[in-house]
C-alpha positions in Angstrom: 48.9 35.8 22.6 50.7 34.4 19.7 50.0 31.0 20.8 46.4 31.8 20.5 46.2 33.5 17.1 48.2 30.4 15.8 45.7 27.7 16.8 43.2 30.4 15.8 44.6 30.1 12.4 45.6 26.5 12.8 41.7 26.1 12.8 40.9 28.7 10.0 43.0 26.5 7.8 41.6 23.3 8.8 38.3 24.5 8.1 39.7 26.1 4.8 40.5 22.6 3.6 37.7 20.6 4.4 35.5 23.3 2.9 37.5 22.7 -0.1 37.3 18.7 0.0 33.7 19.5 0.5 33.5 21.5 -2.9 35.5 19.1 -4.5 33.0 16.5 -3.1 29.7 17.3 -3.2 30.2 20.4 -5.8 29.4 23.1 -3.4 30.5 26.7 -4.0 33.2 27.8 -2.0 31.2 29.9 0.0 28.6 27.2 0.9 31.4 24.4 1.7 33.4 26.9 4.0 29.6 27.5 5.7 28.8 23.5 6.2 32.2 22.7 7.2 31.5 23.5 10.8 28.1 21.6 10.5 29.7 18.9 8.5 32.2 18.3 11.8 30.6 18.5 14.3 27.1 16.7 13.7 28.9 14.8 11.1 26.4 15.0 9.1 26.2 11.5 6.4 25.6 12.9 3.3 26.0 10.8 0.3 22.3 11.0 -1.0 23.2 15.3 -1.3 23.6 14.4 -4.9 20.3 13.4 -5.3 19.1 16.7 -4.5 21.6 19.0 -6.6 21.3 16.7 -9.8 17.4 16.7 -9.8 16.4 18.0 -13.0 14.2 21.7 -13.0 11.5 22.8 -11.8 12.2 21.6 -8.4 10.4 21.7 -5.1 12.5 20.7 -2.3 10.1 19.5 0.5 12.1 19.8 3.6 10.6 18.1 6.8 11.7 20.9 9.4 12.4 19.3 12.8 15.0 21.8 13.8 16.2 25.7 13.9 19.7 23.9 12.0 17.2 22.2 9.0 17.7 26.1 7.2 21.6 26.4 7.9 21.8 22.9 6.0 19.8 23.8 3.4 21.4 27.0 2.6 24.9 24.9 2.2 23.9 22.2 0.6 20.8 23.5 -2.1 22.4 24.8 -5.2 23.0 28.4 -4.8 19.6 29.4 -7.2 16.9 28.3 -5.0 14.5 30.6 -3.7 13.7 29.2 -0.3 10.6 29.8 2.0 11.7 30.7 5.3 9.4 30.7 8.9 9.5 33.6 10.4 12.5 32.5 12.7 14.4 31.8 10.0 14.0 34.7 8.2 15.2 37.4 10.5 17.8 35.4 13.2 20.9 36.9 13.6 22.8 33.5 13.6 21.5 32.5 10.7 22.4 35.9 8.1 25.8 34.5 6.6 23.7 31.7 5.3 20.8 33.7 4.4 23.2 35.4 2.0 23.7 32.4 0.1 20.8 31.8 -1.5 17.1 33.8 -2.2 14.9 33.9 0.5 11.4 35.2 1.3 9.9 35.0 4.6 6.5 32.6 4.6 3.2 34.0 4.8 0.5 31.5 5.2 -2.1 34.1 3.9 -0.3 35.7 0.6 2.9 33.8 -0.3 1.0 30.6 -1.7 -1.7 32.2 -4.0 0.6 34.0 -5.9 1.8 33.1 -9.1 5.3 34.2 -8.7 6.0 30.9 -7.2 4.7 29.1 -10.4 6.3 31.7 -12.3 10.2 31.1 -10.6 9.5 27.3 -11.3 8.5 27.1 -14.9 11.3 29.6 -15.4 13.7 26.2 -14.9 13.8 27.3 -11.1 14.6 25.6 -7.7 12.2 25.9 -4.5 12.9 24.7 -1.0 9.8 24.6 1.2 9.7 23.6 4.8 7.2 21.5 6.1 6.2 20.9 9.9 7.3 17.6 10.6 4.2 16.5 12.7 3.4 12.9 12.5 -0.3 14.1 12.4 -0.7 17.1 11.4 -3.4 19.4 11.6 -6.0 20.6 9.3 -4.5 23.9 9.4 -0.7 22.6 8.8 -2.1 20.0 6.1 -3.0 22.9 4.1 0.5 24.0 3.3 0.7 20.8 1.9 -2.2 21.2 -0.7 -1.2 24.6 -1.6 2.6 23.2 -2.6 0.9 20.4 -4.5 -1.4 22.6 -6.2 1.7 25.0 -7.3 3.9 21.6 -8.0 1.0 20.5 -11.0 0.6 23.9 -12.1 4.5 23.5 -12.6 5.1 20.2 -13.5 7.9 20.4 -10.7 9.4 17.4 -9.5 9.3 16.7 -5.7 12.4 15.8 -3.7 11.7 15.1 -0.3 14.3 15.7 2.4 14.7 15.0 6.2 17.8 15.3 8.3 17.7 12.1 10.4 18.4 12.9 14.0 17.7 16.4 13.8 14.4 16.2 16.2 17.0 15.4 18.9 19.1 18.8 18.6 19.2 21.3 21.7 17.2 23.6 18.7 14.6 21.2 17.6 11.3 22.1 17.1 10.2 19.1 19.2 9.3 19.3 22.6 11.9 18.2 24.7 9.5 15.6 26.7 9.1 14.1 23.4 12.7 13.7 22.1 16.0 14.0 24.4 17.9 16.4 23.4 21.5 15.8 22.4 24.1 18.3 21.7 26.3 16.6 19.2 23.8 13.2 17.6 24.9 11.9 13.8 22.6 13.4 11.5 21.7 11.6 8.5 20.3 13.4 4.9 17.2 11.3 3.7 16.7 12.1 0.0 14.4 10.4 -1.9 14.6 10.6 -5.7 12.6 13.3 -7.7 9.4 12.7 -8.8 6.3 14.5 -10.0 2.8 14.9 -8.4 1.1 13.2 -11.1 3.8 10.2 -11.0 3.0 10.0 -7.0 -0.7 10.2 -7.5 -0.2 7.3 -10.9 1.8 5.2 -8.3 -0.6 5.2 -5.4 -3.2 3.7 -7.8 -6.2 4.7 -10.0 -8.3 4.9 -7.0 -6.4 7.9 -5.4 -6.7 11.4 -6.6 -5.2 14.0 -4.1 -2.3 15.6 -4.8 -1.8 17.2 -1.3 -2.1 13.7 0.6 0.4 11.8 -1.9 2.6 14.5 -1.1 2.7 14.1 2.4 2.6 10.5 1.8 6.4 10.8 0.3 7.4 13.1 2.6 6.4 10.5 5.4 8.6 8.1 3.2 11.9 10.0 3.8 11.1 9.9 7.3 10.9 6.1 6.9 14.2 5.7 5.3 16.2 8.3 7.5 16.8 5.5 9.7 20.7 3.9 9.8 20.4 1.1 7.2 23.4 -0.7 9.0 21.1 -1.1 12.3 20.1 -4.5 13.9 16.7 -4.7 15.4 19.8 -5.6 18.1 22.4 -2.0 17.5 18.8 0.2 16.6 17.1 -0.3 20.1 21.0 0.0 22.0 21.2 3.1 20.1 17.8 4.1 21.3 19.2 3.2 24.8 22.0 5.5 24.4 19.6 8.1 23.0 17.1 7.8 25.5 18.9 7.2 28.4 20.2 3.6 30.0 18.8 4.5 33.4 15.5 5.2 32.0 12.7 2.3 32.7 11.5 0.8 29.9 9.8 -2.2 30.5 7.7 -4.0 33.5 5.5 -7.3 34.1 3.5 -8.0 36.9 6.0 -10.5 38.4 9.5 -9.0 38.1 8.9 -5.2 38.1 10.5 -2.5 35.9 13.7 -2.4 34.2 15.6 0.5 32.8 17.1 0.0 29.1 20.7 -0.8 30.9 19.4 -3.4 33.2 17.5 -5.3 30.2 20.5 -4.7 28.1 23.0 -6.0 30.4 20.8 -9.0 30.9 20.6 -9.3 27.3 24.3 -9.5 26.9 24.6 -12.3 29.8 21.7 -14.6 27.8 23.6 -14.0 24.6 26.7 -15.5 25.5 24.8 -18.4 26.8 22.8 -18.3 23.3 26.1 -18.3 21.5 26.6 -22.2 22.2 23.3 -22.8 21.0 23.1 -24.0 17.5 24.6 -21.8 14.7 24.9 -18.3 13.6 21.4 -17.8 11.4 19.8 -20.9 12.9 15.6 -20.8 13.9 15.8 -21.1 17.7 12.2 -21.2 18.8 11.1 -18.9 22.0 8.2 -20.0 24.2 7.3 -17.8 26.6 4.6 -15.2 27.6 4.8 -11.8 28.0 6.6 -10.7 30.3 10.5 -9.3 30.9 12.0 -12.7 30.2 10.5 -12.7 26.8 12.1 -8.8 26.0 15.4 -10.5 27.0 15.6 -13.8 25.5 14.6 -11.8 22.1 17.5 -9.6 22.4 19.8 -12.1 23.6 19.1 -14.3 20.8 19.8 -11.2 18.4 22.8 -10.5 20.0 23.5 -13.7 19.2 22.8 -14.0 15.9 20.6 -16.6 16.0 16.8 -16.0 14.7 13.9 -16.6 17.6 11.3 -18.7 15.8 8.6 -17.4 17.9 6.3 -20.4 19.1 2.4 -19.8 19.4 1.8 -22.2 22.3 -1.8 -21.9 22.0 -2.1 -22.8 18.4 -2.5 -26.8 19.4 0.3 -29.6 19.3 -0.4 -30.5 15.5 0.2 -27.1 14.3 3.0 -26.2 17.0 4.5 -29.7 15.8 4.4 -28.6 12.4 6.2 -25.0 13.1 8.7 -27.2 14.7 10.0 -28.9 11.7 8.9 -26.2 9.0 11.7 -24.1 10.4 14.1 -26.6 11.2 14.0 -25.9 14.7 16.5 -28.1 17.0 16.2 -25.9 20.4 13.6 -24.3 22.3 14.0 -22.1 24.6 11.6 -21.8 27.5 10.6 -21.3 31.4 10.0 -24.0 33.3 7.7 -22.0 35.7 5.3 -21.0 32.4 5.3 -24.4 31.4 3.9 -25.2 35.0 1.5 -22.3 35.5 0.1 -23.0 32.1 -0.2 -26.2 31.7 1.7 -27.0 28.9 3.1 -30.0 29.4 1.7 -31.8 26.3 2.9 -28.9 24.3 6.9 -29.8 25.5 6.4 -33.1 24.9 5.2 -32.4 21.2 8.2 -30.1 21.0 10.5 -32.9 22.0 8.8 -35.7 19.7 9.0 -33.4 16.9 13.0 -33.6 17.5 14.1 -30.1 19.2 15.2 -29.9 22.7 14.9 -27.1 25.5 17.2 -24.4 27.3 15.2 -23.6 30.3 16.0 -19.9 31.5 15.9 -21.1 35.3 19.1 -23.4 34.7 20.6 -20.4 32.9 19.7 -18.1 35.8 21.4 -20.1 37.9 24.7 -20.7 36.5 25.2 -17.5 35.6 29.1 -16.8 36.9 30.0 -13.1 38.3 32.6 -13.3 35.9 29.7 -13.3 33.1 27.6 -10.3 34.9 30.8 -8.2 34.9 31.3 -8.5 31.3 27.8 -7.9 30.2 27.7 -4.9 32.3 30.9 -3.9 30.7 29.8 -5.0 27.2 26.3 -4.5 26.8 26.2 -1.8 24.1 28.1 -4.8 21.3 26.3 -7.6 20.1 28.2 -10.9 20.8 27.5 -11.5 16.8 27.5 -9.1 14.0 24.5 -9.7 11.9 24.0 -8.2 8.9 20.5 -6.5 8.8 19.1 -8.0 5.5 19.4 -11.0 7.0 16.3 -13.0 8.6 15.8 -11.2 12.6 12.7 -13.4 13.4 10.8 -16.2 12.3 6.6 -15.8 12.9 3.9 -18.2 12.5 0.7 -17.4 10.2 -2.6 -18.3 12.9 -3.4 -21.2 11.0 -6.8 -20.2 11.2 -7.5 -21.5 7.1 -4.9 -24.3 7.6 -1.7 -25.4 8.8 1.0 -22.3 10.1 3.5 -21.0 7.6 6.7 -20.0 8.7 7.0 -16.2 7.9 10.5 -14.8 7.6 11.2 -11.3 8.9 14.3 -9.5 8.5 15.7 -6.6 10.6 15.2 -4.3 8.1 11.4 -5.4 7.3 11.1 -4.9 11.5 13.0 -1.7 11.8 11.0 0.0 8.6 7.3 -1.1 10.1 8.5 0.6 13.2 9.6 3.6 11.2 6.3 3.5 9.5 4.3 3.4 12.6 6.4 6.0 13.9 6.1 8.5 10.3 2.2 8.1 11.0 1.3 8.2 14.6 2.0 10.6 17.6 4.0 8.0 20.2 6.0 9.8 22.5 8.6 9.1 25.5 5.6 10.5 27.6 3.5 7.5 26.8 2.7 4.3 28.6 2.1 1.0 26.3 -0.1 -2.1 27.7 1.1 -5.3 25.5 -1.5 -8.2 26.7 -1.0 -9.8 22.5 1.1 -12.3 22.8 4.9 -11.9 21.0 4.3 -14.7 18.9 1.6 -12.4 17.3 3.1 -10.3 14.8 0.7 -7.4 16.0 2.4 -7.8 19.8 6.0 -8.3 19.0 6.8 -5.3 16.7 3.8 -2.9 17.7 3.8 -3.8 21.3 7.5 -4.9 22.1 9.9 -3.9 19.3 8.3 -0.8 18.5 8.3 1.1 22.1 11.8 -0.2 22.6 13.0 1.6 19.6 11.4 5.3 20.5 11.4 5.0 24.2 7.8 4.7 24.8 7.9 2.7 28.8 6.4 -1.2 28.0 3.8 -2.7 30.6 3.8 -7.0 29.7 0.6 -8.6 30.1 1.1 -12.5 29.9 -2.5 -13.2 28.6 -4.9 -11.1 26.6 -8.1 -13.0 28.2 -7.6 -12.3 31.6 -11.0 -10.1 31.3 -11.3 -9.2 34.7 -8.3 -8.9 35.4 -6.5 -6.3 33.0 -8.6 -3.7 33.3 -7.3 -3.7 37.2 -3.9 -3.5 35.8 -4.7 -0.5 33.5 -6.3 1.0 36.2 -2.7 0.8 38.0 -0.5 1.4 35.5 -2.5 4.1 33.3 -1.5 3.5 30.4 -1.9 5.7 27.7 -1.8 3.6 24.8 -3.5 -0.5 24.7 -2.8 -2.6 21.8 -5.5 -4.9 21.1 -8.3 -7.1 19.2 -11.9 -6.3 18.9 -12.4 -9.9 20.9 -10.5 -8.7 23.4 -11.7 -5.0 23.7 -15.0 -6.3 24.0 -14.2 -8.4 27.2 -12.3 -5.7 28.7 -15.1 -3.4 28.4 -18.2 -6.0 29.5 -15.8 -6.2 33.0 -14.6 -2.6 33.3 -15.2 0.3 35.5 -15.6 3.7 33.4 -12.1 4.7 35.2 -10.2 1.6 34.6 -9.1 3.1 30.9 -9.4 6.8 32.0 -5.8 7.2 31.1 -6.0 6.4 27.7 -5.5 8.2 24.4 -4.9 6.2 21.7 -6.7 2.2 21.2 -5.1 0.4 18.3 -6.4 -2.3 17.0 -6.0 -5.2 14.7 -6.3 -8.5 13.9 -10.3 -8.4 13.3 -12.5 -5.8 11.9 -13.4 -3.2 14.8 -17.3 -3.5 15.2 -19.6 -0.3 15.8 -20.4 -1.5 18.8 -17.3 -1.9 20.3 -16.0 1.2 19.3 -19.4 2.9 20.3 -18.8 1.9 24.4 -15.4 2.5 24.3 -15.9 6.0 23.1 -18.6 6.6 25.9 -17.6 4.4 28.6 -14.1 5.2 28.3 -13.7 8.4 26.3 -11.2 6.5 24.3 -11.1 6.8 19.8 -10.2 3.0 18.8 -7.6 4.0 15.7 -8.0 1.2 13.3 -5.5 -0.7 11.4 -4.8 -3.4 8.9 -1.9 -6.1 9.1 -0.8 -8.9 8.2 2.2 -11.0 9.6 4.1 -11.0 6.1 4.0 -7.3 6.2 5.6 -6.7 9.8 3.0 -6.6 10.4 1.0 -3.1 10.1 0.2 -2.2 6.2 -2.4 0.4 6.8 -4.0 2.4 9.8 -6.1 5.3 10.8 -5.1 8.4 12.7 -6.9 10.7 15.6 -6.7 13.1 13.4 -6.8 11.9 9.8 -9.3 8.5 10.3 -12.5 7.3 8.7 -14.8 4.8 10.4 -15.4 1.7 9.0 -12.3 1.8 6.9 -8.2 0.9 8.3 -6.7 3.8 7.3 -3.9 4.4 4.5 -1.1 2.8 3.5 2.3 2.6 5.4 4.7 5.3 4.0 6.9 3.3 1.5 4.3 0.5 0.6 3.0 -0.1 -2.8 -0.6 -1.9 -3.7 -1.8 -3.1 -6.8 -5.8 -4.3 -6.7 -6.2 -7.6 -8.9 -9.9 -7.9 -10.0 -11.8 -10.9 -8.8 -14.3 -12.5 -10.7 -18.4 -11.5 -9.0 -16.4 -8.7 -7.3 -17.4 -5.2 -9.0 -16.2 -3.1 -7.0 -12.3 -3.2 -5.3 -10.1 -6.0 -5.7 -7.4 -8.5 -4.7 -4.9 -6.4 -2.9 -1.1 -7.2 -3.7 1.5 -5.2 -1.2 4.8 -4.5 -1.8 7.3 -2.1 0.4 10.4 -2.5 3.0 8.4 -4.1 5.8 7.1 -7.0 3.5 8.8 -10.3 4.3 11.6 -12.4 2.5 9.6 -15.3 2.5 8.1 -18.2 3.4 8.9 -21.4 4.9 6.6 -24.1 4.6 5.9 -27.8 6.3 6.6 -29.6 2.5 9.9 -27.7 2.3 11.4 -27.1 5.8 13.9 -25.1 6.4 14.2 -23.3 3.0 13.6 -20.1 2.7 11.0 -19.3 -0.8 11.2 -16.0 -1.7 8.4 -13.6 -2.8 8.8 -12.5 -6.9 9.6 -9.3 -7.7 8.9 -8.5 -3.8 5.4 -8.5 -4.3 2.8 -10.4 -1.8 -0.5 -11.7 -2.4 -2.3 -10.8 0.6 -5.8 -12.9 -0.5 -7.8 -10.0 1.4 -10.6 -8.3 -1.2 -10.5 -4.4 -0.5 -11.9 -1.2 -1.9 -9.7 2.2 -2.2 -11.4 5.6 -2.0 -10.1 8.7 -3.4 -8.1 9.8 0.1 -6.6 6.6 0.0 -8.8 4.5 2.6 -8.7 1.1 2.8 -12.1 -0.8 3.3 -11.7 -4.7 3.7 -14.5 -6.5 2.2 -12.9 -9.9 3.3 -10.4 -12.4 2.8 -10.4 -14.3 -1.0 -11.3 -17.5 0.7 -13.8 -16.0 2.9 -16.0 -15.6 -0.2 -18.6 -18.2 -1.0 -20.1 -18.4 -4.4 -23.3 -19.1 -4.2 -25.9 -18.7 -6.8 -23.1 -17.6 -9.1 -22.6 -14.6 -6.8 -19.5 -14.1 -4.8 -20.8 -13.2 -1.0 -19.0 -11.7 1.2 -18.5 -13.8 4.7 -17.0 -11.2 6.4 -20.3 -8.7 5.0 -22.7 -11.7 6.6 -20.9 -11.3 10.1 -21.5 -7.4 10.2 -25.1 -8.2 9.2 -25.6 -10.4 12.0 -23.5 -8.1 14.4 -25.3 -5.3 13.4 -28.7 -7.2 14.5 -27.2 -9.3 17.9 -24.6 -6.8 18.9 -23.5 -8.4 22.2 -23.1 -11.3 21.1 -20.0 -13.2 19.1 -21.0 -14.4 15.3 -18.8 -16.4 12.7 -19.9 -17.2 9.3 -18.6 -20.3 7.8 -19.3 -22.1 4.5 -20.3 -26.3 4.5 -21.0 -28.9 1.8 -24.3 -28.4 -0.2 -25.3 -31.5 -2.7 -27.5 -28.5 -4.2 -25.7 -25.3 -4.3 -22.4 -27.2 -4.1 -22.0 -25.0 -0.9 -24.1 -22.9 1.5 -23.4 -20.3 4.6 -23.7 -21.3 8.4 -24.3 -18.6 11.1 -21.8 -19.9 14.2 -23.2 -17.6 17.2 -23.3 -17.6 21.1 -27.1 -15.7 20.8 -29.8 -18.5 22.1 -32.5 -15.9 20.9 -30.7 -15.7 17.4 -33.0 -17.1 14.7 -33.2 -17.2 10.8 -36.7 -16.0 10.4 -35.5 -12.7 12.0 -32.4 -12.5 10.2 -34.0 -12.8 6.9 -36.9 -9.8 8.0 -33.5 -7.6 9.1 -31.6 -8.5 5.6 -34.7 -7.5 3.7 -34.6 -3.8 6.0 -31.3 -3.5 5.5 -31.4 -4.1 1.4 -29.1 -7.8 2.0 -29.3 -10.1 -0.7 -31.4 -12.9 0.1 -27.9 -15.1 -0.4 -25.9 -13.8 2.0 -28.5 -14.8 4.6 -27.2 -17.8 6.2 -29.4 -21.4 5.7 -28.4 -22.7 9.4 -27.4 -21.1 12.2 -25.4 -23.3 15.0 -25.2 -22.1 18.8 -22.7 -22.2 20.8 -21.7 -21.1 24.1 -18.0 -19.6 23.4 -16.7 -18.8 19.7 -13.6 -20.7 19.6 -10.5 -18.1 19.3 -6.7 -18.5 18.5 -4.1 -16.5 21.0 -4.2 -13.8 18.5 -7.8 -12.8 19.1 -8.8 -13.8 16.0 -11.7 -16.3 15.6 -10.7 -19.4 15.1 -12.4 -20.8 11.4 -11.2 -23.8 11.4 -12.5 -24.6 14.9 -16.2 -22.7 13.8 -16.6 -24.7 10.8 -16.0 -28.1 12.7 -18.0 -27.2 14.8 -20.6 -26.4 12.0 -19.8 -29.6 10.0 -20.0 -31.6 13.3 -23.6 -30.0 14.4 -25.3 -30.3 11.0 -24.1 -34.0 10.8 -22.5 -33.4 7.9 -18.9 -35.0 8.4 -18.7 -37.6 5.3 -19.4 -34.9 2.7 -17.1 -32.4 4.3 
C-alpha cells in the first residue's frame, strides 16, 4: 500500500514538473500545462508552431480541422484561456472531457441559431479569440461547406484573422472521427500541430487573385493548406512511405503486376533494402542514375532502392526516340542505367541500349542482381528494412523527370522529396482516396502523372497499386480491370477513349473515381464513360515541373470543361498576353514546384527557378470559384491576321464536329500570312467546306478554321498519351510539300 501511493505520487510530481516546463515553455497557465501534460507524453505531441497560434494578434478565429474526439482536449490546453470555443455536441456534454471544458468558454454548436447571431461578431470586435471546428472531409458536402461560409461571413464582418490548425496524425487515434476502414487506428501515433500564420479573409481572397471572390472557399482553401504542411518535414519520399508501412501495416498488400503477383509493404521494402545495398556501389551519393523499366513491381523497387540509396533515379522515357533519350542521357549527366534485360527483349529496345551506351552510360541489369543476391544480404534487408542505407536530406533532388518533348528536345526536371511528398499531400487535402481503394497505373513512371499520382502517391496512404506495363494495350486492360476492380484508373483522354471503343459495360463497373490528365478531357469521352460505365472523369491540370498535379476537380465540388482549383499551398499570378482579352499567362508557385531545370547546353547543372516562380506557358482563365479553364499553351497560339487563335480552341471545334475520331491542329509556313493552321485528323470524310459551314453555326471566327486538313491513319502519340506535335506537324510539313520553307 505504501509502495503504491509513492509511485502514485512519484507520478503526480512528474507530471507536476513537466506541466511546469510546459508553462515555462509555451506560456500556458498552470492549469492548462498540468491538463496537456498527459497528452503532451503520451502522443508526444510536436508543438513548436503553438506559438503561432497564442501570439496571433485579435480578433481571432481559430479554424480547427477536427479529425478526432482528442482535437477539443488540445485545444482547451493549448488556446489562450479567453477563447470562446464552439463545441459539437459530443464535445460539449462528455464526461471525460469537463476538466478541460472548465478552462476556457464554451458553447455547444447549433447549425441553425449559433451562426446568425451577432454575439459571435460582437465577442470578436470586442479584441476576442474564437476556436471553430471544422469537419475535416477532403470533400465536403454542401451541407458541411456551409459552416464554412457562415465563419467567413462572421470573419469579414470582424476583420478577424484566420489561423488554421490541424493535429497531424490525429485521423489515426482509436477516437477519430474517421472511419476505421479508412485510417488504422493507432493507440499511441506522434501527433504533429500544423499552424499556419494568421491572416485575414480579404488578404486570402487578395492572394488567390483578382479573379476569385469567395470568402467561404478561400477559407477552406487554407484550411486544406495546414493539412498539406502537417506532414513530417524531415521525411524522405524513402522514411514517408516506411512510415506509411508501419502505419498501415507491413503485411498488408500493396502493390501487384500481371507477372509477379502482389506484394505486401514488407516484402517490397525488404526487397528495397537488398537493391539498395547493391545501388550503394553505384555511382555517388546525389548522382542521376537513370531507371528503364515498365510498370510493373520491379520498377516500385528499383525506385525505392535507389532512394535508399541516395542516389536520384533519372527516370528514362524509352518511347520518347533515341535522339531525345540520347539527349536526357547527357543533360543529366547520367553514367548508369539501370534496366531488365527481359523488358529490353519483350520490347524491342535494343536500339534504345545501344543509344544509351554511345551516349557514354552503362547498365546494371536487375537479373544479374537477382542472381547474386547472397542470403547473407536477404537476412539483413529483412532485419533492416525500415533504415535507408543513405540518409538524404529531403530538400535535396528525389527524382529527375523528362519534359515529353512534344515542342522540342526533353528538359531534365528536378524534383525534390519535399516537392513529391507536398503534391501527394495536396492530392490527398482534396480528394477522398482511402485504404479501401484499388488503383490501376497503366501511365508509365517516367510520366510525371504515373509516378507520383499512380505509384508514389498510393504507397504513401495505403491505397493497394495494380501495375499495368503499357497504357495502349486497348483490348487488353479493360480484361484486367474487369479482374482486378479497381476503384480508381489514372489516365489520358487518348487512352480512355481506346479503353472504352474495346470495353464491355462491366469491365469498369467497379469504378468510382477517373482521373485524368495530360490532355484536355473531351465531351465525348466523358459523355460514354458516364453512360457506358457509370463512371465521373474528375479532371485535372499538371505539369511535370509542378509534381506534377497543379489543379483538379472533385465529385463533389467540379465544373465541366474547366480542371478544377488550385492545389492547397500553390500560388498563381496571370500575365497578360498580347490578342488575349480575356485570362492570361499562368505563373505557379507553391511546395510541389520544382528546383529546377537541367538542360542539354548545360548538363548536369542544376538552374534554379527565381524567386520560386515557374512560367508554365499555358493561357488560362479564372472564374470567381476559382476554376481553372485552359485556353492552350503560349506556343500553341498562332497569330494570324493579327489575332491570337487558339490551337487548342480549333481542336475542340473539330472534335465537337468528328467526335470519334482523333484531330491535331498544327501551325506551317505561309509566304502570305507568314503562317497558317493545318487540321491533322484520322476522319476520311473530314472536309473543310464542312468545317467552315459548322464554324459559321457555332459563331468561330473564320481564322481559326484551318486552310488544309492532312489525313492520316493514327495520330502520332508520345508514351504519355499526349499527342505528339512535333510528329503532327512533320507530318503536315511533309504532306503539304512544304519542307524548304519549314
Amino acid at each position: 500500500m505504501v509502495l503504491t501511493g509513492a509511485m502514485l505520487l512519484a507520478v503526480v510530481l512528474a507530471l507536476v514538473a513537466v506541466a511546469i516546463v510546459l508553462k515555462v515553455q509555451l506560456g500556458l497557465s498552470f492549469t492548462q500545462a498540468l491538463l496537456y501534460a498527459p497528452l503532451k507524453l503520451a502522443w508526444r505531441v510536436d508543438d513548436t508552431r503553438l506559438g503561432i497560434a497564442r501570439d496571433a494578434e485579435t480578433p481571432v478565429i481559430y479554424a480547427i480541422s477536427h479529425q478526432s474526439k482528442l482535437d477539443p482536449a488540445l485545444m482547451l490546453s493549448l488556446l489562450p484561456e479567453q477563447t470562446l470555443h464552439i463545441l459539437d455536441d459530443y464535445s460539449a456534454t462528455s464526461m471525460w472531457l469537463e476538466p478541460w471544458r472548465e478552462l476556457a468558454r464554451t458553447i455547444a454548436f447549433n447549425a441553425e441559431h449559433v451562426f446568425v447571431s451577432r454575439r459571435l461578431v460582437r465577442h470578436l470586435r470586442g479584441r476576442g479569440r474564437l476556436a471553430v471546428y471544422f469537419p475535416a472531409a477532403a470533400e465536403p458536402d454542401m451541407k458541411a461547406f456551409r459552416l464554412f461560409r457562415a465563419v467567413a461571413r462572421i470573419a469579414l464582418k470582424a476583420d478577424a484573422k484566420i489561423v488554421p490548425i490541424v493535429v497531424g496524425g490525429a485521423r489515426h487515434l482509436p477516437m477519430s472521427s474517421t472511419p476505421a476502414e479508412h485510417a488504422p487506428r493507432r493507440w499511441f501515433p506522434e501527433l504533429r500541430l500544423s499552424v499556419l500564420e494568421p491572416m485575414t479573409i480579404a488578404a486570402l481572397m487578395e492572394r488567390a487573385g483578382p479573379q476569385q471572390s469567395m470568402a467561404a472557399t478561400a477559407l477552406f482553401d487554407r484550411v486544406a493548406e495546414a493539412h498539406v504542411a502537417a506532414s513530417d518535414p524531415a521525411d524522405t519520399v524513402f522514411t514517408a512511405i516506411r512510415d506509411a508501412a508501419l502505419r498501415f501495416g507491413p503485411s498488408r498488400t500493396i502493390v501487384e503486376d500481371v507477372v509477379t503477383g502482389s506484394m505486401t509493404y514488407r516484402k517490397m521494402m525488404i526487397a528495397t533494402r537488398v537493391l539498395a545495398g547493391r545501388f550503394s556501389h553505384v555511382d555517388q551519393p546525389g548522382e542521376a542514375v537513370g531507371l528503364m523499366l515498365p510498370n510493373a513491381n520491379g520498377v516500385a523497387i528499383a525506385f525505392l532502392g535507389l532512394q535508399s540509396a541516395g542516389r536520384v533515379p533519372a527516370m528514362i522515357n524509352y518511347t520518347a526516340g533515341t535522339a531525345s533519350i540520347s539527349a536526357a542521357i547527357r543533360t543529366a549527366t547520367i553514367r548508369t542505367v539501370i534496366c531488365s534485360r527481359t523488358f529490353v527483349q519483350k520490347a524491342d529496345l535494343g536500339a534504345v541500349v545501344e543509344t544509351i551506351e554511345q551516349a557514354g552510360a552503362k547498365f546494371v541489369w536487375l537479373e544479374d542482381v537477382r542472381d547474386s543476391v547472397s542470403i547473407f544480404e536477404k537476412a539483413i534487408g529483412a532485419l533492416l528494412w525500415r533504415f535507408p542505407v543513405v540518409d538524404r536530406d529531403p530538400a535535396k533532388p528525389a527524382v529527375v523527370l523528362f519534359t515529353s518533348g512534344s515542342e522540342g528536345l526533353p528538359k531534365g526536371v528536378v524534383l525534390s522529396h519535399r516537392n513529391l511528398i507536398a503534391n501527394a499531400m495536396q492530392a490527398e487535402a482534396r480528394l477522398t482516396l482511402t485504404p479501401q481503394d484499388t488503383l490501376l497505373n497503366v501511365l508509365p513512371v517516367f510520366h510525371s502523372f504515373g509516378l507520383m499520382a499512380g505509384t508514389v502517391l498510393p504507397f504513401l496512404i495505403g491505397v493497394r497499386l495494380f501495375l499495368y506495363p503499357s497504357p495502349l494495350h486497348y483490348k487488353l486492360i479493360p480484361e484486367v480491370a474487369a479482374k482486378v476492380k479497381p476503384t480508381i484508373l489514372v489516365g489520358t483522354d487518348t487512352f480512355l477513349n481506346g479503353y472504352a471503343r474495346t470495353a464491355k459495360d462491366s469491365d469498369f463497373a467497379s469504378l468510382r473515381l477517373v482521373v485524368a490528365g495530360a490532355e484536355a478531357v473531351k465531351a465525348e469521352t466523358r459523355r460514354v464513360w458516364r453512360e457506358r460505365f457509370g463512371a465521373e472523369i474528375v479532371e485535372g491540370f499538371g505539369l511535370t515541373e509542378a509534381s506534377p498535379v497543379v489543379a483538379v476537380n472533385t465529385a463533389i465540388h467540379g465544373r465541366d470543361g474547366t480542371v478544377g482549383r488550385l492545389m492547397p499551398g500553390m500560388r498563381m499570378k496571370l500575365e497578360p498576353v498580347e490578342g488575349i482579352a480575356e485570362g492570361g499567362r499562368l505563373v505557379i508557385s507553391g511546395p510541389n514546384v520544382m528546383m529546377g531545370y537541367m538542360t542539354a547546353d548545360r548538363p548536369g547543372e542544376l538552374q534554379p527557378l527565381v524567386d520560386g516562380w515557374h512560367d508554365t506557358g499555358d493561357i488560362v482563365s479564372v472564374d470567381r470559384e476559382g476554376y481553372i479553364s485552359i485556353r492552350g499553351r503560349a506556343k500553341r497560339f498562332a497569330k494570324i491576321g493579327g489575332e491570337m487563335v487558339s490551337l487548342g480552341a480549333v481542336e475542340m471545334l473539330v472534335q465537337s464536329l468528328w467526335p470519334e475520331e482523333h484531330h491535331a491542329a498544327v501551325t506551317v509556313p505561309d509566304k502570305r500570312k507568314g503562317e497558317r493552321i493545318v487540321l491533322v485528323t484520322t476522319c476520311d470524310s473530314a472536309d473543310t467546306k464542312a468545317l467552315r459551314q459548322y464554324g459559321r453555326q457555332s459563331g468561330t471566327s473564320e481564322l481559326a478554321i484551318p486552310d488544309d486538313i492532312v489525313k492520316i491513319e493514327e495520330m502520332p502519340v508520345l508514351g504519355s498519351g499526349k499527342t505528339d506535335y512535333t510528329a503532327v506537324r512533320r507530318i503536315a510539313v511533309e504532306r503539304l510539300g512544304l519542307e524548304a520553307a519549314a
